[in-house]
C-alpha positions in Angstrom: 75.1 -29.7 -66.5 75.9 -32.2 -69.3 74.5 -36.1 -68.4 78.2 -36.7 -67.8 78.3 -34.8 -64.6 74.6 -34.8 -63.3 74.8 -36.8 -59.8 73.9 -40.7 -61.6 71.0 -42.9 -60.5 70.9 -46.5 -60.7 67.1 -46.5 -62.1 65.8 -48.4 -64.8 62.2 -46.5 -65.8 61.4 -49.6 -68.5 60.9 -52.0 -65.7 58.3 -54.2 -67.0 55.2 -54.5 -65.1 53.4 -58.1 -64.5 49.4 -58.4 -65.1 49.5 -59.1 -61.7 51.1 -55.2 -60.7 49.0 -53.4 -63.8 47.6 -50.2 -62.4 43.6 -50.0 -61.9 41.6 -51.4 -59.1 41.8 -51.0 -55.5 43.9 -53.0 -53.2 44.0 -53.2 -49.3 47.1 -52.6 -48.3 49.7 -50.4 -50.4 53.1 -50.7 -49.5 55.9 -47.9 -50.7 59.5 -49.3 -51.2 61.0 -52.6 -51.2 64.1 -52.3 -48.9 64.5 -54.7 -45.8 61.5 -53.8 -44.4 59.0 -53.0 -47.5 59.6 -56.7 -48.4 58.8 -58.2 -45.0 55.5 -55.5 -45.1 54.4 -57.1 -48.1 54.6 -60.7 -47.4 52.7 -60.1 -43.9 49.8 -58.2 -45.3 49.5 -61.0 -48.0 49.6 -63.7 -45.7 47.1 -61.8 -43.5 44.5 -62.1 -46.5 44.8 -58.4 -47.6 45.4 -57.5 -51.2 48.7 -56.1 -51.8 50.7 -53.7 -54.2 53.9 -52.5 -53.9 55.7 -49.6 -55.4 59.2 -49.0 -55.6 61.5 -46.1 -57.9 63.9 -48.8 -58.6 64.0 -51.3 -61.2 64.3 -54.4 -58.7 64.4 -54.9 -54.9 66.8 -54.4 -52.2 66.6 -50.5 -50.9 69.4 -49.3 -49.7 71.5 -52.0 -50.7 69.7 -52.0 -54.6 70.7 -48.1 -54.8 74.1 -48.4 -52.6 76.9 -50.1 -54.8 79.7 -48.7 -54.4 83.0 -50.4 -54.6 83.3 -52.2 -51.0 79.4 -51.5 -49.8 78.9 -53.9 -47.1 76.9 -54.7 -44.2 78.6 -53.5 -40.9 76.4 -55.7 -38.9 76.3 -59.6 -39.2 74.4 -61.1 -42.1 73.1 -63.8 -40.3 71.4 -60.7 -38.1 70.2 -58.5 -40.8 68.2 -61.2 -42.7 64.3 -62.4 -42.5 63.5 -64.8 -39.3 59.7 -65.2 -40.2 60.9 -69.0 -42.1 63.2 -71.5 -41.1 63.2 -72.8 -44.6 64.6 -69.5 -46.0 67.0 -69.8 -43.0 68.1 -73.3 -44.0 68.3 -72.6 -47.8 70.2 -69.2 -48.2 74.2 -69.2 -47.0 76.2 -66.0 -45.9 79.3 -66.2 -47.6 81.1 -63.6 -45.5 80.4 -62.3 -41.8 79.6 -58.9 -43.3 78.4 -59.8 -47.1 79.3 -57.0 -49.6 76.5 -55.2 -51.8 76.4 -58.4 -54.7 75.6 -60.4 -51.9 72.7 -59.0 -49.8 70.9 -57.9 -53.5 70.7 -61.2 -54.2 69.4 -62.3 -51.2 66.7 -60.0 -51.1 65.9 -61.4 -54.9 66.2 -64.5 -53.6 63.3 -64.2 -50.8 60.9 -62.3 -52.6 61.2 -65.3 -55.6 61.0 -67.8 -52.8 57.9 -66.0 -51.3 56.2 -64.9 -55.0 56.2 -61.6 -54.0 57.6 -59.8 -57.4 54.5 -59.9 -59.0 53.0 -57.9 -56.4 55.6 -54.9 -57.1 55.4 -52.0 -59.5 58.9 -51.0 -60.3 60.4 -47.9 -62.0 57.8 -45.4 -60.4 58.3 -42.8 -57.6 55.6 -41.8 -55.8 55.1 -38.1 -55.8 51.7 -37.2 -53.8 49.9 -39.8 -51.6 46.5 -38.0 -50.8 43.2 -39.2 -48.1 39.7 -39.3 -49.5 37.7 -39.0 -46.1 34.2 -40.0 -47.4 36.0 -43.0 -48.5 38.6 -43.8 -46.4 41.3 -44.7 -48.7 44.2 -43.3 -50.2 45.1 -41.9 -53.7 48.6 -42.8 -54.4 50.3 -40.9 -58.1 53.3 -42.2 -59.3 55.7 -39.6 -62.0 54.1 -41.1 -64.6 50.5 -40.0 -64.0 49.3 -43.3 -62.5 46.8 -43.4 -59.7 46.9 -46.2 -57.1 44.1 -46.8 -54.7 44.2 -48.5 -51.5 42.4 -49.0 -48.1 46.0 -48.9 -46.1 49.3 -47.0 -47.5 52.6 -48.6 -45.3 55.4 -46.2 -46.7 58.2 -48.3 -45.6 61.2 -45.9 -47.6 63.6 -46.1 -45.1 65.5 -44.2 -43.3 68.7 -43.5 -45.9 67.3 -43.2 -49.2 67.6 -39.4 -49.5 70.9 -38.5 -50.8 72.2 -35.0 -49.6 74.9 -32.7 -50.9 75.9 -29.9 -49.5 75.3 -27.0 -51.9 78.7 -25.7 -52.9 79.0 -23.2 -55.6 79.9 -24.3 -59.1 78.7 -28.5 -58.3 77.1 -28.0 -62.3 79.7 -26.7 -63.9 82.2 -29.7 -63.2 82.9 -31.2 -66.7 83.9 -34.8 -65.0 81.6 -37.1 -63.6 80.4 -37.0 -60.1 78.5 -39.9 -57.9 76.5 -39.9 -54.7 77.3 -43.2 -53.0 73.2 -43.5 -52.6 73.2 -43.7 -56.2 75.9 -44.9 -57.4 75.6 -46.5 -61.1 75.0 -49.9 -61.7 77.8 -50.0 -64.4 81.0 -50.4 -62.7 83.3 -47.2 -63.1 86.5 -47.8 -63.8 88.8 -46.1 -61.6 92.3 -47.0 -63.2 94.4 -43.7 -63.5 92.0 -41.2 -62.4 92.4 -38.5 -60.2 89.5 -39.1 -57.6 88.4 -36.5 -55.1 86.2 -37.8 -52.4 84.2 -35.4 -50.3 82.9 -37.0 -47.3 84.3 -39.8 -44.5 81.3 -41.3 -42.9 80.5 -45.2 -43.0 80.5 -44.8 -46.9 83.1 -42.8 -47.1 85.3 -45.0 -45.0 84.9 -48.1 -47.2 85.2 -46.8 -50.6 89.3 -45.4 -49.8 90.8 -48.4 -49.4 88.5 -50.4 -52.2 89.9 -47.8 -54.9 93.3 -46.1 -53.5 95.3 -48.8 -56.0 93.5 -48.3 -58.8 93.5 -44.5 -58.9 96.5 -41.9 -60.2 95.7 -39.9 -56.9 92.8 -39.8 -54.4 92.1 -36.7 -52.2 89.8 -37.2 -49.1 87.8 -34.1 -48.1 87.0 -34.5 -44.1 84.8 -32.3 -42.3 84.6 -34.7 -39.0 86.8 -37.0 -38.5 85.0 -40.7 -36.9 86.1 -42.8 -34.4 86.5 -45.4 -36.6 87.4 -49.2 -35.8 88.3 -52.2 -38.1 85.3 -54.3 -39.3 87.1 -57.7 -38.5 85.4 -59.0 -41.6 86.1 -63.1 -42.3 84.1 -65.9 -44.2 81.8 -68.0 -42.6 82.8 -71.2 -42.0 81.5 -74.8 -43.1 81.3 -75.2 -38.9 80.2 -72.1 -38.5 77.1 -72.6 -41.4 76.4 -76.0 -39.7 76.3 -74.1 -36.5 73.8 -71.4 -37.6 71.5 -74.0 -39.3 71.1 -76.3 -36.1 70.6 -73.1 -33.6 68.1 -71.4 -35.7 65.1 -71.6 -33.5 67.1 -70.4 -30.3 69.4 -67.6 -32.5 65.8 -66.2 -33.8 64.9 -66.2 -29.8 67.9 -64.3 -29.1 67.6 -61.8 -32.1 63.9 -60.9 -31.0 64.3 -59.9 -27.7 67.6 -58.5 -27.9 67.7 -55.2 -27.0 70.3 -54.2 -29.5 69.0 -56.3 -32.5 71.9 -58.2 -31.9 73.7 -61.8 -31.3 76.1 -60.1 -28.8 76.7 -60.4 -25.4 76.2 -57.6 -23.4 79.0 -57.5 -20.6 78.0 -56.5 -17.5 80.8 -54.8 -15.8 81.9 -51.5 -15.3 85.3 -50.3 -16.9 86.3 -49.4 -13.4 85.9 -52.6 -12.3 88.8 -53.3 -13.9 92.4 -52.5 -13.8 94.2 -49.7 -16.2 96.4 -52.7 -17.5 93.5 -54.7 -17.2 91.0 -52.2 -19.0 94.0 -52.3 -22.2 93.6 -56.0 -22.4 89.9 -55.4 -23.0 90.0 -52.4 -25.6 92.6 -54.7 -27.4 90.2 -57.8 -27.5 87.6 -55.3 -28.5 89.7 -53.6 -31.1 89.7 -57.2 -32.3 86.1 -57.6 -32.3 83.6 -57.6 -35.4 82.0 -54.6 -35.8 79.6 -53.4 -33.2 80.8 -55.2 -30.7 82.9 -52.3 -30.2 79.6 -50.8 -28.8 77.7 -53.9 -27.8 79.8 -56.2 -25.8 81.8 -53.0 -24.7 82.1 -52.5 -20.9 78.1 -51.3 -20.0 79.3 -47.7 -19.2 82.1 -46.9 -21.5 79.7 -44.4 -23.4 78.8 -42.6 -19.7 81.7 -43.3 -18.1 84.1 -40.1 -18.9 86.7 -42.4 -17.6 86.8 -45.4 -19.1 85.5 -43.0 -23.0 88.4 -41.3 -22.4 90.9 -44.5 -22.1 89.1 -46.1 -25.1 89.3 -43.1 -27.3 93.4 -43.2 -26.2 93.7 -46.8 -26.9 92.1 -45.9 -30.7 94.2 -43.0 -31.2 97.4 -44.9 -30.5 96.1 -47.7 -33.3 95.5 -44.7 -35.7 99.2 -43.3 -34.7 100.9 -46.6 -35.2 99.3 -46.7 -38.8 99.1 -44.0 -40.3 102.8 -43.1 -40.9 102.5 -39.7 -41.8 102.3 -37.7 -38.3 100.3 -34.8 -39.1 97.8 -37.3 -41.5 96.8 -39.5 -38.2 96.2 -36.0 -35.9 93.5 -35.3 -38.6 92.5 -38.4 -38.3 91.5 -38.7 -34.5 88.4 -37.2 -33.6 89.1 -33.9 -31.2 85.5 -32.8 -30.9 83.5 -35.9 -29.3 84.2 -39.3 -27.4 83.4 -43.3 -28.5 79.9 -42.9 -29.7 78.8 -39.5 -29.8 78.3 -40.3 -33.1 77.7 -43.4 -35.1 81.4 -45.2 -35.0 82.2 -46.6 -38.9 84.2 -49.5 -39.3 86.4 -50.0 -41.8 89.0 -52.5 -43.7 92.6 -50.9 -44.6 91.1 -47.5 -44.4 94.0 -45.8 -42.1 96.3 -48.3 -44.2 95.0 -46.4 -47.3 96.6 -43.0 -46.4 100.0 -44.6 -46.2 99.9 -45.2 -50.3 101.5 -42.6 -52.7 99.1 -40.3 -54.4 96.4 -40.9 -51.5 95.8 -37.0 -49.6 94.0 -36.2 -46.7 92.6 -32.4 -46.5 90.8 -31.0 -43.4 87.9 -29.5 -44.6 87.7 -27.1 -41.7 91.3 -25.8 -41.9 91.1 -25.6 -45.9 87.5 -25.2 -46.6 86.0 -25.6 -50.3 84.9 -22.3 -52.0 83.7 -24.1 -55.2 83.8 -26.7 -57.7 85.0 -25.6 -61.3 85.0 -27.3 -64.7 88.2 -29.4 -64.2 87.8 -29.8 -60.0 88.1 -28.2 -56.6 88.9 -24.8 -54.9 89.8 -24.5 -51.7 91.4 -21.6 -49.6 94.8 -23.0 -50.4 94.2 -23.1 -54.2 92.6 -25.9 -57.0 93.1 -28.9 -58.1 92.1 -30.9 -60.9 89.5 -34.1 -60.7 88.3 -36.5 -63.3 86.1 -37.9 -61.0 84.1 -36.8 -57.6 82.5 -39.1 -54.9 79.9 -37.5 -52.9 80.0 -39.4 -49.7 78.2 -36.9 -47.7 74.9 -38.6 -46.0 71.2 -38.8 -46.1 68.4 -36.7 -44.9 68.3 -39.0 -42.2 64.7 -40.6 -40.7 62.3 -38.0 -42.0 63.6 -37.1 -45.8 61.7 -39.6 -47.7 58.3 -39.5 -45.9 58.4 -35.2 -46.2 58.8 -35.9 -50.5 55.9 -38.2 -50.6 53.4 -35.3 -51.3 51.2 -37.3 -48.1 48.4 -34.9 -47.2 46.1 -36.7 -44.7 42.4 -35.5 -43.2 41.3 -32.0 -44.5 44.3 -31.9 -46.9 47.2 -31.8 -44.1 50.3 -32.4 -45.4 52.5 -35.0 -43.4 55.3 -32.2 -44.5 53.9 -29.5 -42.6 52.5 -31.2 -40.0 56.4 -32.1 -39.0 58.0 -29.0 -40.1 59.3 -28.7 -36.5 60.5 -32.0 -36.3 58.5 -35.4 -36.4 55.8 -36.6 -34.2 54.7 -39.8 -33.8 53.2 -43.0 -32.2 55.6 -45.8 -31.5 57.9 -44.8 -34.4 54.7 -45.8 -37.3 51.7 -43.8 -37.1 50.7 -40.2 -36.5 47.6 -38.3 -35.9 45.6 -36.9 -38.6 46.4 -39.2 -41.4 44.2 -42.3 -40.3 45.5 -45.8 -42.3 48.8 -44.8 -42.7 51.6 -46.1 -41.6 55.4 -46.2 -42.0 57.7 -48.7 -39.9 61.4 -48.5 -40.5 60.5 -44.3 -40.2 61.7 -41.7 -37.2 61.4 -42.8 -33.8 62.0 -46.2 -34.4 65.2 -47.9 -33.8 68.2 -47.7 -31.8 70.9 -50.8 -33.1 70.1 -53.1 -36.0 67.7 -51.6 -37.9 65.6 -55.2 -39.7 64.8 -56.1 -36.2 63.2 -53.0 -35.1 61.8 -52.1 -38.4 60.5 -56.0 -37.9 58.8 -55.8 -35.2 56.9 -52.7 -36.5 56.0 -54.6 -38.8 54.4 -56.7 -36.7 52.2 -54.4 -34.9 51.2 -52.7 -38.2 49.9 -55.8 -39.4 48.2 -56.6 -36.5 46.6 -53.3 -36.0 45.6 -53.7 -40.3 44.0 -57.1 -38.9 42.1 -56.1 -36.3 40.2 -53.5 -38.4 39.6 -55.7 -40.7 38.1 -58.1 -37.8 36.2 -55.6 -36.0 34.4 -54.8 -39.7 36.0 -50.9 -39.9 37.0 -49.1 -42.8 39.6 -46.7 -40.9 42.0 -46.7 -38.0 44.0 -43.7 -36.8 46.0 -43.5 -33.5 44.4 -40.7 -31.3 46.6 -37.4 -30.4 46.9 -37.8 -26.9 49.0 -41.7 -27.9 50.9 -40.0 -30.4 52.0 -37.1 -27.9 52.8 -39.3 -25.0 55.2 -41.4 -27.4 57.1 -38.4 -29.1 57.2 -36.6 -25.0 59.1 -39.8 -24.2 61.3 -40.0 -27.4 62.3 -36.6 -27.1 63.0 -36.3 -23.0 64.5 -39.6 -23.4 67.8 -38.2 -24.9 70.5 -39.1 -22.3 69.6 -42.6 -22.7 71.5 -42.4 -26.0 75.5 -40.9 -26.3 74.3 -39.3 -29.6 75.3 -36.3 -29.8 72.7 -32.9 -31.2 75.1 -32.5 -34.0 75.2 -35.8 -35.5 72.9 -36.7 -38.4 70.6 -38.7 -36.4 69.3 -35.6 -35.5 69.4 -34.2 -38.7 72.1 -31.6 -37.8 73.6 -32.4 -41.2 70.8 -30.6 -42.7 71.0 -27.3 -43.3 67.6 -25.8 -42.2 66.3 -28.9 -40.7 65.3 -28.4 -37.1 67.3 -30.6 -35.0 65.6 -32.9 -33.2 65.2 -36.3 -31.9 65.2 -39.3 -34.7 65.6 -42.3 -33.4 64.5 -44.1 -30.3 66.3 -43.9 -27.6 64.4 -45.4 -25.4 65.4 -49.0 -27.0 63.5 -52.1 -28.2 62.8 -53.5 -25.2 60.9 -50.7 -23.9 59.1 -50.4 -27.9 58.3 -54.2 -27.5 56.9 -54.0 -24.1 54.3 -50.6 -25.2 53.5 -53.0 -28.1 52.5 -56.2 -25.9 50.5 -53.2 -24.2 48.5 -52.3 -26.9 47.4 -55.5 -28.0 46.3 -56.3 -24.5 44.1 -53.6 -24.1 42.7 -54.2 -27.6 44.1 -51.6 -29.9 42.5 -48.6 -27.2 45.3 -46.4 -28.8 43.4 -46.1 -32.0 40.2 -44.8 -33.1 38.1 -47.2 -35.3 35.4 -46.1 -37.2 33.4 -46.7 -41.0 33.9 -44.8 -43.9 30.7 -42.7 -44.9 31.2 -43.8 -48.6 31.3 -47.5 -49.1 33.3 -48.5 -51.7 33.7 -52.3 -53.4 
């Protein structure tokens, strides 16, 4: 494969490094990515007193939204939501242009805290992390980066997210393609210029959906590959008024309230009535205000049981297939379109802006991967059953190996040479979404078994406990903490049996269905915040009893 059509990466390996980040020298606490949730990990083990190093593979900060830029990448939940609550100052001084701020945006704003907060020059950039290994007699960790440098720490937080593995699906001939070909997860910083190209696009999920419309007028002809087709509902996406700015910046202290204890992550209100409460003509008047929602509040502020109710799913799924029918003008285009094989939130709903619009353009096609399947890619494009067509470019907008990919490529191998790998090679185990048996002062919030809704408050309050569980080590004078099997089994028992709390279906990615060979099993937490927040307060109350403390046998300055 020429460099031309290898899959591009938005890396920059000649990231200078500050004195401050030069390799050498032990540090306390060793933090792996700065995404959302790396960032906030490092400034709370620094303002905790540890010493602090982070590592990311990318030349600056930002996680997904560093290695996501795509045309039209954008938050599908509200700025204002997504952001850091530990300062009012930061609240006070940083803006949200937009409801849902596109990709320029939110990389700023995550440049934008960690210059606030002097946190760069605790952050090695341009280095992956390929083995992360325990010393027992020591109690630390040996962390090697590709290029050959060792980092030692007391505490390793690998906080690398849970969509920052790229996957694509193995389909014969993907080297031989002579154009060039992108994974939205890592996508090129350059901006590639679209104008007259023929653009095949294989993939319709939340990235998919966004990147159609942002491109369909640029391009001599677009064709969409769909193998499932989303219920998909429009973003609502508006600036942020002056009023509205005011607004935010004199409710701060009771909007950070709100955002976390709410059980979604969310501003929303939930409403508190059945759909059968209502009337039919009534129950349209709602799926019409909702329609007309932003984003999750399709979910959120939906009637409590639409996603139980087979009823009032039903009626809602209708309501959307009508919208998709009354845009999409081409008949046999919108049936593909409507999903046949799963209700309103069996699977993670995108939302979109002008994406049904999009099919309605000349040169824009829609192919149903399932009744014309792809045999292969060749030198100049695609073959499917039906025949091949030519591509200058392909977009690979086909997923991540969801929750556990990132942590299983670390190369962690914890007491007696475990690997973290292995040890989860029948899907992940845990203790409240961060810690797991067997490989004592490491952690990983934002990781599997974590969150159910907005992601930087979950991952957030993770944090939280991490740090506090890094502190009270410390305190107590201990070298080493590691949650005991019986606390890790009782969380992962109630993760797992816990599944009809959630209207996620098996097959969806978030339990790792979209994997081929990946055992399917539970990834998230459906159990829910409040119920995370409340074995947290727990823990802390009967003083850490769900970890083992003890000394290393080899002191080490």
């Amino acid at each position: 494969m020429s460099e031309s059509t290898k899959v591009s990466s938005a890396t920059d390996h000649h990231a200078a490094r500050t004195p401050d980040t030069e390799p050498g020298g032990r540090v306390d606490v060793l933090v792996i990515g700065a995404g959302v949730t790396g960032i906030y990990q490092l400034h709370r083990a620094r303002e905790s007193g540890f010493s602090v190093k982070l590592i990311e593979a990318g030349s600056s900060v930002g996680g997904t939204w560093y290695w996501n830029r795509y045309p039209e990448a954008r938050f599908d939940s509200e700025s204002y939501t997504y952001g850091y609550l530990f300062s009012k100052e930061l609240w006070e001084d940083w803006e949200w242009s937009e409801r849902f701020a596109g990709q320029p945006e939110i990389e700023r704003y995550f440049n934008h805290v960690v210059d606030r907060f002097d946190l760069r020059r605790h952050m090695v950039f341009g280095s992956r992390v390929t083995s992360a290994v325990f010393d027992e007699p020591s109690g630390t960790w040996t962390v090697t980066t590709d290029d050959g440098t060792e980092h030692r720490a007391r505490f390793v937080i690998a906080a690398t997210g849970i969509l920052s593995v790229p996957f694509i699906p193995d389909i014969p001939g993907r080297a031989d393609f002579r154009g060039d070909q992108h994974h939205t997860g890592r996508w090129p910083k350059t901006p590639i210029d679209f104008t007259g190209k023929r653009v095949a696009q294989i993939g319709t999920g939340s990235s998919g959906v966004q990147i159609v419309p942002a491109i369909a007028d640029q391009v001599a002809g677009l064709t969409v590959y769909q193998k499932v087709a989303d219920w998909a509902t429009p973003l609502n996406n508006g600036p942020i008024t002056d009023e509205e700015q005011a607004d935010l910046k004199a409710n701060f202290e009771s909007i950070r309230e709100t955002l976390n204890t709410s059980p979604s992550g969310f501003l929303h209100e939930i409403t508190m009535r059945s759909g059968l409460d209502d009337s039919p003509e009534q129950r349209q008047e709602f799926f019409e205000e909702r329609w007309n929602g932003p984003g999750f509040t399709k979910l959120s502020e939906h009637y409590y049981d639409m996603t139980t109710n087979p009823t009032v799913n039903k009626e809602w799924c209708e309501f959307i297939a009508g919208k998709i029918r009354d845009i999409v003008e081409d008949p046999a285009t919108a049936e593909k379109l409507i999903p046949k094989d799963h209700g309103y939130g069996g699977r993670r709903p995108p939302f979109v802006t002008g994406y049904f619009e999009a099919f309605n353009k000349p040169g824009v096609t829609l192919v149903d991967v399932n009744e014309t399947p792809i045999t292969r890619l060749t030198e100049t494009g695609i073959e499917t059953s039906e025949g091949a067509r030519e591509f200058d470019i392909i977009i690979w907008a086909t997923g991540y190996d969801f929750g556990t990919g990132a942590l299983n490529r670390l190369g962690v191998r914890g007491r007696q040479g475990l690997a973290l790998k292995d040890y989860w090679a029948e899907g992940p185990s845990t203790y409240l979404g961060v810690a797991v048996a067997g490989f004592p002062n490491f952690f990983f919030p934002g990781g599997p078994h974590g969150a159910l809704g907005n992601n930087p408050r979950y991952s957030g309050d993770q944090v939280d406990f991490v740090t506090d569980v890094l502190v009270r080590t410390r305190d107590s004078g201990h070298d080493v903490v590691e949650v005991t099997d019986a606390a890790e089994q009782v969380w992962t028992d109630l993760v797992n049996d816990s599944a009809s709390q959630s209207s996620f279906l098996t097959s969806s990615y978030f339990y790792g269905a979209n994997i081929p060979g990946k055992p399917v099993r539970q990834l998230l937490n459906p159990t829910g915040r409040w119920k995370l927040q409340e074995l947290i307060r727990e823990v802390g109350t009967n003083d850490y009893n769900t970890f083992r403390f003890s000394d290393a046998k080899e002191k080490d300055a």
